[in-house]
N, CA and C of each residue as an Amber inpcrd file, in Angstrom:
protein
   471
 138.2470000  98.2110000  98.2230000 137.7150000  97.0040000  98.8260000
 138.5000000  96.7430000 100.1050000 137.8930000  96.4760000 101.2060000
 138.5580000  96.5350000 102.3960000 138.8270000  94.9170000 102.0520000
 139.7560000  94.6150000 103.2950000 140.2970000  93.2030000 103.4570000
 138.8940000  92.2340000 103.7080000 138.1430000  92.6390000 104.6250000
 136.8220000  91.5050000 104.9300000 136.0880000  91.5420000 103.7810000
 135.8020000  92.4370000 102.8260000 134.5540000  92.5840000 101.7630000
 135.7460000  91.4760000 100.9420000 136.8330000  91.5430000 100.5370000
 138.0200000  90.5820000 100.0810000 137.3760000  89.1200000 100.2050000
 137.6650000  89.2180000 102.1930000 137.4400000  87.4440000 102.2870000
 136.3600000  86.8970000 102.0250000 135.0120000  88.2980000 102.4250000
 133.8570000  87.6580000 102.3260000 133.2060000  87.0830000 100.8710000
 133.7710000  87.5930000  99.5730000 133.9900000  87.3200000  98.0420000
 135.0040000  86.2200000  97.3680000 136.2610000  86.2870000  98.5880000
 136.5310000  84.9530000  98.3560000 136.1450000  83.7670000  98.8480000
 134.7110000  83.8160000  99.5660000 134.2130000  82.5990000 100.4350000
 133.3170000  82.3340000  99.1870000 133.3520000  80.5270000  99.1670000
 132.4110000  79.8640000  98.2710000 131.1370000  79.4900000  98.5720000
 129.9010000  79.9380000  98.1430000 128.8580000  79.2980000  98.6180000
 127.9290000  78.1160000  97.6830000 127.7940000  77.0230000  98.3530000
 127.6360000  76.2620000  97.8180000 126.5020000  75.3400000  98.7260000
 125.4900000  74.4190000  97.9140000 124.5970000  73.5970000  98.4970000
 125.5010000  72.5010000  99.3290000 125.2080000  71.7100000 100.3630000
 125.7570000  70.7950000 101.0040000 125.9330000  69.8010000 100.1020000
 124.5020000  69.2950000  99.8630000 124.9880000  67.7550000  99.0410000
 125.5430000  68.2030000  97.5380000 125.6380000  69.2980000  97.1920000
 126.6930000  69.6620000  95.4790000 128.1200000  69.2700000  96.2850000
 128.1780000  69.8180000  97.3990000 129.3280000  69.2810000  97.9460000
 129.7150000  68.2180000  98.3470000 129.2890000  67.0090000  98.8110000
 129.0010000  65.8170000  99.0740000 129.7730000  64.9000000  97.8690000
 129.1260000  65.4920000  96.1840000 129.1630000  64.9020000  94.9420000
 130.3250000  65.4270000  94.6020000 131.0120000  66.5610000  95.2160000
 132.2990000  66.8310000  94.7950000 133.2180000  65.8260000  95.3180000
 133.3530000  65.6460000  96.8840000 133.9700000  64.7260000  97.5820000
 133.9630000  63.7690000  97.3820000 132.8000000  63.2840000  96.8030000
 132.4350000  61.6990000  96.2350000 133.5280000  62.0540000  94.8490000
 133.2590000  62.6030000  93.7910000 134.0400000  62.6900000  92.8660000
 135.6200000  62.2880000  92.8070000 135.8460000  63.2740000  93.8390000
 137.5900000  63.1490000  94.1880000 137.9960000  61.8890000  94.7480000
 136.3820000  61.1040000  95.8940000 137.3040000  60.4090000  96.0400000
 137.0620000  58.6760000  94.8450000 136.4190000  59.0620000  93.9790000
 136.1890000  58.1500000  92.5350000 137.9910000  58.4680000  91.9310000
 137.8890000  59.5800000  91.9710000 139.2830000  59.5450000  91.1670000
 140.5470000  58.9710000  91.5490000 140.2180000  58.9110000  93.0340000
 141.5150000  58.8580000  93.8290000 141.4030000  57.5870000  93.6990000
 140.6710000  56.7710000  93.4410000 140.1350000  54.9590000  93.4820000
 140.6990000  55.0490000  92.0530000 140.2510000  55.4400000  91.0290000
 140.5420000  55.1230000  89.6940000 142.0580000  55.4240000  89.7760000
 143.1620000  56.4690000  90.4530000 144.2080000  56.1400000  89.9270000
 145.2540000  54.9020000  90.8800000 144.2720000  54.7520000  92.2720000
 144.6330000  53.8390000  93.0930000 144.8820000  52.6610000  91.5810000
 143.9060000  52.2150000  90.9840000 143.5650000  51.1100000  90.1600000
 144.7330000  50.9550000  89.4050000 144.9770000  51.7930000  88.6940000
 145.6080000  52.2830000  87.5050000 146.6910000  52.0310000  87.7910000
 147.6250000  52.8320000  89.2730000 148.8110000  52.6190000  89.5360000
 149.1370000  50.9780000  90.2840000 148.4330000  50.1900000  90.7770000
 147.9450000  49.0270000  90.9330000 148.5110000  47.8440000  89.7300000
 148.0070000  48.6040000  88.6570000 147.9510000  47.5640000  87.0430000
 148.5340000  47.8370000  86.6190000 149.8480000  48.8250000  86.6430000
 151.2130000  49.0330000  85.8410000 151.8890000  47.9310000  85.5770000
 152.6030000  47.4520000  84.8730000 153.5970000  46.4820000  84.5740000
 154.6850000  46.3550000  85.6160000 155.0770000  47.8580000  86.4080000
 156.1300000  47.7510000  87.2120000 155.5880000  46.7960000  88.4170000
 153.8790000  46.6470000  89.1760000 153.3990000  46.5820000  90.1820000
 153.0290000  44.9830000  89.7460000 153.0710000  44.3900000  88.9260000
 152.2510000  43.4280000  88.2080000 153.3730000  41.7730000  88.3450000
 154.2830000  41.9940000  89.3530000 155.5600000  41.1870000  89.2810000
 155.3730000  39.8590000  89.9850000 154.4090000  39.7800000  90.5010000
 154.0830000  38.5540000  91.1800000 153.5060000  39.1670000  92.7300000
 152.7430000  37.9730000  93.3080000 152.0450000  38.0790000  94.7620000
 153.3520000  38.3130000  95.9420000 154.4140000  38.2260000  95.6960000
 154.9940000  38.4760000  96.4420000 156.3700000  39.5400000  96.6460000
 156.1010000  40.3560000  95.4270000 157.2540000  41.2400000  95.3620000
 156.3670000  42.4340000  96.1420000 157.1800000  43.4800000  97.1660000
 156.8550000  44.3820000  97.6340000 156.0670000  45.6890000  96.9950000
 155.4360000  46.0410000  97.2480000 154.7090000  47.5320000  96.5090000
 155.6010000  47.9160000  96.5890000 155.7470000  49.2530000  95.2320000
 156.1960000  50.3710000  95.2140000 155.8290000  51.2950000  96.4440000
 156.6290000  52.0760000  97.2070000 156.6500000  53.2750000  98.1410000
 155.5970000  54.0360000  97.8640000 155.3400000  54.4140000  96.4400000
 154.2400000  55.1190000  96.3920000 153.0770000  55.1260000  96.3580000
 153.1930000  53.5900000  95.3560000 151.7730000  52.9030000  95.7190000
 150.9750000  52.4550000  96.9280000 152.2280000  52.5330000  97.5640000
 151.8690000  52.0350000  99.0420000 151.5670000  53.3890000  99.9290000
 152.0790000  54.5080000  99.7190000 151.6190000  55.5880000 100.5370000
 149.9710000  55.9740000  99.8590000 149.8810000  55.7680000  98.5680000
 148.4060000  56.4530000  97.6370000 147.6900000  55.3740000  98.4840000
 147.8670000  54.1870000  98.4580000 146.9990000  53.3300000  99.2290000
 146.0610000  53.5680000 100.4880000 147.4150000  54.0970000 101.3060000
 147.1500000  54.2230000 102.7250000 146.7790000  56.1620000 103.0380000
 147.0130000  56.8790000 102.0580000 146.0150000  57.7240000 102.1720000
 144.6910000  57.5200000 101.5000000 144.0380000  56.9980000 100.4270000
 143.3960000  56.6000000 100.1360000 142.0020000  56.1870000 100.9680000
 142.8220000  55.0090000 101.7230000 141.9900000  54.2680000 103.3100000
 141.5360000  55.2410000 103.9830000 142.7990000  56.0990000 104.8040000
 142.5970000  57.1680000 105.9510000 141.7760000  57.7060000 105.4280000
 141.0700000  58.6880000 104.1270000 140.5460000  59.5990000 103.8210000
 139.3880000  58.8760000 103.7060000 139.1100000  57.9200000 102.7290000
 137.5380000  57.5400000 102.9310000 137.1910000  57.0990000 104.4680000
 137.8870000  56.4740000 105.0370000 137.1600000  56.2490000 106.7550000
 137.3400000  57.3100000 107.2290000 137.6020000  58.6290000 107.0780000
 137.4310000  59.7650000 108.0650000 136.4830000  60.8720000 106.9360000
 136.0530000  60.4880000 106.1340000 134.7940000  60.6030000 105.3260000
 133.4130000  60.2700000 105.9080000 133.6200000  58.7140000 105.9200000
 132.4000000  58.1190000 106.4220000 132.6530000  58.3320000 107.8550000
 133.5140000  58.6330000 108.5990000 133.8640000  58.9160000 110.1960000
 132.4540000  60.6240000 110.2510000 132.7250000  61.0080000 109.4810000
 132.4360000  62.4650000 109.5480000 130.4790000  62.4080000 109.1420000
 130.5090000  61.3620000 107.7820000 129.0980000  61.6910000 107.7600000
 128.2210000  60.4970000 108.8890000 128.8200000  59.7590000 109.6310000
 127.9650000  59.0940000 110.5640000 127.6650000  59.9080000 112.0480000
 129.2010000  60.6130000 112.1430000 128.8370000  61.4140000 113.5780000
 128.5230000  62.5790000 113.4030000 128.4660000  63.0970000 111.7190000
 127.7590000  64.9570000 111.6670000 126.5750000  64.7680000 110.9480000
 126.6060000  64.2290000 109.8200000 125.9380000  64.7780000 108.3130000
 124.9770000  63.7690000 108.9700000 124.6880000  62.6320000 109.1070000
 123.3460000  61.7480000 109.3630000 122.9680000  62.2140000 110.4890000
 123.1260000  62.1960000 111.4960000 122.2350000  62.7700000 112.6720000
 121.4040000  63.7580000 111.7840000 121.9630000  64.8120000 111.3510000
 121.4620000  66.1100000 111.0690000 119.9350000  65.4320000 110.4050000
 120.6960000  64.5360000 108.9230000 119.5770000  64.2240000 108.5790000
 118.1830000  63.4600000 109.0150000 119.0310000  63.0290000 109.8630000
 117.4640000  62.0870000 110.5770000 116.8660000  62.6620000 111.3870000
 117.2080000  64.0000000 111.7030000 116.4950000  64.7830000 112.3760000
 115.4240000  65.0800000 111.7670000 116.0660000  66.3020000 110.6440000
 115.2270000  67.2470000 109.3310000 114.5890000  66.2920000 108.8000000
 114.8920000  64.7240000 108.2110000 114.6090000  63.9960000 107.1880000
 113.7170000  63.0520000 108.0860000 113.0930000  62.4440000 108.7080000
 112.9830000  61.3510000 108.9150000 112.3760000  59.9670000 108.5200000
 112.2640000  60.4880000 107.1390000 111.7000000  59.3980000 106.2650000
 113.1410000  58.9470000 104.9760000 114.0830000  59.6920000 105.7660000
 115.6310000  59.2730000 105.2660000 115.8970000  57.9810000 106.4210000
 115.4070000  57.7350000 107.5040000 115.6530000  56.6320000 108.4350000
 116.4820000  55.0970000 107.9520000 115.5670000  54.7730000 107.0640000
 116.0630000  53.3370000 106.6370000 117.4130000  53.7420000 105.6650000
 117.1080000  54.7030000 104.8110000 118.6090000  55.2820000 104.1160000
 119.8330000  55.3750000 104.7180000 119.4730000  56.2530000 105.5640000
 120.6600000  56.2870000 106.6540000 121.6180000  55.1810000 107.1220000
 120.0850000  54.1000000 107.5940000 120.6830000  52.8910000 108.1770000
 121.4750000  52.0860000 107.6970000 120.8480000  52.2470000 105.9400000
 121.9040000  51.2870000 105.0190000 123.1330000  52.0770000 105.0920000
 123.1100000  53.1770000 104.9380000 124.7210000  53.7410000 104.8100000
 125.3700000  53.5030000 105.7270000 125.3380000  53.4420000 106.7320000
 125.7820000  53.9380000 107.8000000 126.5960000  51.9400000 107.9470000
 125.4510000  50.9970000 107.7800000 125.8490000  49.4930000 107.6080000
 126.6910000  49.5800000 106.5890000 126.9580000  49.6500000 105.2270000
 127.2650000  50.3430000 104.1970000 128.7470000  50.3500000 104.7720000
 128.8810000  51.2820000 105.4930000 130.5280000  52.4390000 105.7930000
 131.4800000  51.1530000 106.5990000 130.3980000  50.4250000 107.8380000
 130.9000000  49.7000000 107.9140000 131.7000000  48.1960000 107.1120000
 131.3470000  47.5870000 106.4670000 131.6830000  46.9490000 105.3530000
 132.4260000  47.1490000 104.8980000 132.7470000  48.6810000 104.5040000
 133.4070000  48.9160000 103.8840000 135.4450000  49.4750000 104.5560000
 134.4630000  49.6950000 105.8050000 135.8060000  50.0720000 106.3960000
 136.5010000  48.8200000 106.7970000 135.6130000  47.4210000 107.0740000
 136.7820000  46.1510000 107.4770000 137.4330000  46.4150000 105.8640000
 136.8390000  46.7120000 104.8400000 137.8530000  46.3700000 103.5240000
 138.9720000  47.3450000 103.4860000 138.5720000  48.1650000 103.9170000
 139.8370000  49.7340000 104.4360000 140.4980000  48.9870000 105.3520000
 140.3960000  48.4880000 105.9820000 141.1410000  47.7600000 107.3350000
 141.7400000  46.3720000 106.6870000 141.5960000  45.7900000 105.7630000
 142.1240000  44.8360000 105.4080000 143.0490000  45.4660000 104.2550000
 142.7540000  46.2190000 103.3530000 143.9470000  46.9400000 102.4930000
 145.3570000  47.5000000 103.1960000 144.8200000  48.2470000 104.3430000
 145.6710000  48.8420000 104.8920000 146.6100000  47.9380000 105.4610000
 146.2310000  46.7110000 106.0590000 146.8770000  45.5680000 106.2140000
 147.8890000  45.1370000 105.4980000 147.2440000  44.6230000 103.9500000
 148.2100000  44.1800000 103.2280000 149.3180000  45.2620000 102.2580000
 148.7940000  46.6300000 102.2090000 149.5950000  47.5850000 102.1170000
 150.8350000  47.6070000 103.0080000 150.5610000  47.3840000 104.1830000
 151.2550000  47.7070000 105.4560000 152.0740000  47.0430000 105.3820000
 152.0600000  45.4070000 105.0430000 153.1680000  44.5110000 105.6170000
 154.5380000  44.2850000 104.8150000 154.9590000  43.7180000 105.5310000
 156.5290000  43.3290000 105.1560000 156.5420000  42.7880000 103.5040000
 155.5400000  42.0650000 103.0280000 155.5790000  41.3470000 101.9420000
 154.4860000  41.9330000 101.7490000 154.1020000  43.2280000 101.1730000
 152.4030000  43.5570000 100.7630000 153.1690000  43.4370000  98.9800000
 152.2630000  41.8000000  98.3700000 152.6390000  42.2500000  97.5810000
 151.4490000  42.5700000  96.5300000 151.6030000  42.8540000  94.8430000
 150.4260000  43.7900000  94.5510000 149.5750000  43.1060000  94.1220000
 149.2180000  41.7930000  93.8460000 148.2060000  40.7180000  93.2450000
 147.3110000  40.7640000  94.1780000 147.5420000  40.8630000  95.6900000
 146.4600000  40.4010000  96.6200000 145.7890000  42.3110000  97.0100000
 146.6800000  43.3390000  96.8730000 146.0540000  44.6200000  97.4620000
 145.4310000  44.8310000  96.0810000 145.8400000  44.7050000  94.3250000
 144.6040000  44.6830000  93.9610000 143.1900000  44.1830000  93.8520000
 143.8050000  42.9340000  94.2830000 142.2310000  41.8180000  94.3860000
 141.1080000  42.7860000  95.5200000 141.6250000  42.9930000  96.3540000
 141.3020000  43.5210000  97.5680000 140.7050000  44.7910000  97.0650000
 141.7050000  45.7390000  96.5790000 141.0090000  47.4660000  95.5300000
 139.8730000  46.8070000  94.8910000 140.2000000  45.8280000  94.1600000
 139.0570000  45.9260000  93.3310000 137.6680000  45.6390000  93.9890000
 137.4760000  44.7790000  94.5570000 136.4560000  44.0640000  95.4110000
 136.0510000  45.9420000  96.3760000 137.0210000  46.2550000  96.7970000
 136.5290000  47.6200000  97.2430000 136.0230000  48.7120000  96.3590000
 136.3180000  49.3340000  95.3450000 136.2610000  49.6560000  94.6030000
 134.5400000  49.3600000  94.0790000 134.2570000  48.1550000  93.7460000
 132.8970000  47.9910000  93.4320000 132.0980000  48.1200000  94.8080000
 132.3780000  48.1570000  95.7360000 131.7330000  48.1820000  96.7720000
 131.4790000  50.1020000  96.8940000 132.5300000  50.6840000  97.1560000
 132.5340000  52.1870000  96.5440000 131.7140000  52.8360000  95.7100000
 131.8970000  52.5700000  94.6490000 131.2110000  53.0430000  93.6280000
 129.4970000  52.7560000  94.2090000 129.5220000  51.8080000  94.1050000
 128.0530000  51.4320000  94.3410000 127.4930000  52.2130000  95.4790000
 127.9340000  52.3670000  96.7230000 127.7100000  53.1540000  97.9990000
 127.7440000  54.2230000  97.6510000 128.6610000  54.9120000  96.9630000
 128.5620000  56.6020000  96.3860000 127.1060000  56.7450000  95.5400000
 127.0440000  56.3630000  94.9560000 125.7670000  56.3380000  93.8200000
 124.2910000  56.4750000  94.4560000 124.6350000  54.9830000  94.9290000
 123.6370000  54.8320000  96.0550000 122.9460000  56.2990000  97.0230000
 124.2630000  56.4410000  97.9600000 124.3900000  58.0510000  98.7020000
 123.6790000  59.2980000  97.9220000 124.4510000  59.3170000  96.9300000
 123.7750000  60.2210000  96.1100000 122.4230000  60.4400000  95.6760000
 121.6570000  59.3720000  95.0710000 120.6450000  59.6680000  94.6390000
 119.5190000  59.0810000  95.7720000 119.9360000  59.4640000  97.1020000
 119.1500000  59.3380000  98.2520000 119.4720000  60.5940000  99.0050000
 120.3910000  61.1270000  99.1630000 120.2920000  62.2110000 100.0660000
 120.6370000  63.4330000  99.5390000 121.3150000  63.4390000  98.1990000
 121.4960000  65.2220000  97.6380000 120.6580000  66.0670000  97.4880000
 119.4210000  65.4920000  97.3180000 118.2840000  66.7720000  97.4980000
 118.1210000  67.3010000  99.0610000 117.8920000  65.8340000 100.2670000
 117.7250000  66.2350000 101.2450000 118.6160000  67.2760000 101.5620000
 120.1630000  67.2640000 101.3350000 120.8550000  67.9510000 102.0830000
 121.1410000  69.5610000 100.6730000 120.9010000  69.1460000 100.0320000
 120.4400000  70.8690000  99.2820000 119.1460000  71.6550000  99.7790000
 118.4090000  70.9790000 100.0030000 117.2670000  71.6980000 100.5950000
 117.8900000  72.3570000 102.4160000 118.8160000  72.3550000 102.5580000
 119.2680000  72.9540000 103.5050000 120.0290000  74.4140000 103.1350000
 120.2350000  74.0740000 102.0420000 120.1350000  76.0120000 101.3340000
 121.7900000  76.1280000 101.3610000 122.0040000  76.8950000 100.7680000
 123.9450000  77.2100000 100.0140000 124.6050000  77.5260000 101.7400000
 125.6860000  76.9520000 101.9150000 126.6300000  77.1990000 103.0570000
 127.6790000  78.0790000 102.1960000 128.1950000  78.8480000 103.6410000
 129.4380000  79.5080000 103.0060000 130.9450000  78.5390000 103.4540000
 131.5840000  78.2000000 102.3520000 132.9740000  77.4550000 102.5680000
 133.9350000  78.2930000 103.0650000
C-alpha cells in the first residue's frame, strides 16, 4: 500500500448534515457538562464567590465554539443552502435570527464568566436560559435541513 492509497483510506466520507448532527451532538454534551460542572457543591457557594478556573475556561470555550459554529454556518453552510434549497428561505431566516439571540446570550455569559466577581448563581441562571434556547435551535436545525444538506452526497473529511 503506497502512502496516498494509506491517506486516501484514512479519509472519512461522510453526508454533510450526518455531520452537522455530530457537531450538534458534541456541542449538547459540552452544554450538559457546562451544566453539571455549574451545579457541583464546590460552584454552588453563593452569587458572589468567584468561579472555579476551570469552570471558567469550559465556559469560555464553550461560547467561542458555538459562535464560530454559527459564524461558519451563516457565512458557508446557508448561502449554499439557499441557493440549492430555496424553499429552505424562511428556515434559514429563522436560524440565522436564531444564532443571533443566541450569541447576545454567548456575549452575556462570557461577560459574567469574565469578570472580577463572575460568580456561579448568575452564569448558571444565564447557562440555563441558554441552554434551552440551544437545545431547541439544534433540534429545530436538524429536522429542517439534514436531508437538504445530505442530499448533497458523502464529502471526503
Amino acid at each position: 500500500m503506497t502512502g496516498e492509497t494509506g491517506a486516501r483510506e484514512a479519509q472519512r466520507i461522510e453526508a454533510l448534515g450526518d455531520q452537522l448532527v455530530k457537531i450538534h451532538d458534541m456541542l449538547r454534551g459540552q452544554l450538559t457538562d457546562l451544566r453539571t460542572a455549574l451545579d457541583s457543591p464546590d460552584t454552588r457557594t453563593g452569587t458572589t464567590a468567584q468561579l472555579d478556573q476551570q469552570i471558567r475556561k469550559q465556559c469560555l470555550s464553550f461560547c467561542e465554539f458555538l459562535h464560530g459554529h454559527h459564524t461558519a454556518e451563516d457565512e458557508h453552510m446557508f448561502p449554499g443552502l439557499a441557493t440549492s434549497h430555496p424553499g429552505l428561505a424562511p428556515v434559514l431566516e429563522r436560524l440565522t435570527r436564531e444564532h443571533s439571540v443566541i450569541s447576545r446570550a454567548l456575549d452575556r455569559i462570557q461577560e459574567l464568566a469574565s469578570g472580577p466577581e463572575a460568580g456561579s448563581g448568575p452564569v448558571r441562571e444565564e447557562v440555563e436560559h441558554l441552554a434551552a434556547q440551544v437545545e431547541a435551535h439544534l433540534d429545530y436545525e436538524e429536522a429542517q435541513i439534514v436531508e437538504a444538506l445530505n442530499s448533497y452526497g458523502p464529502v471526503t473529511l
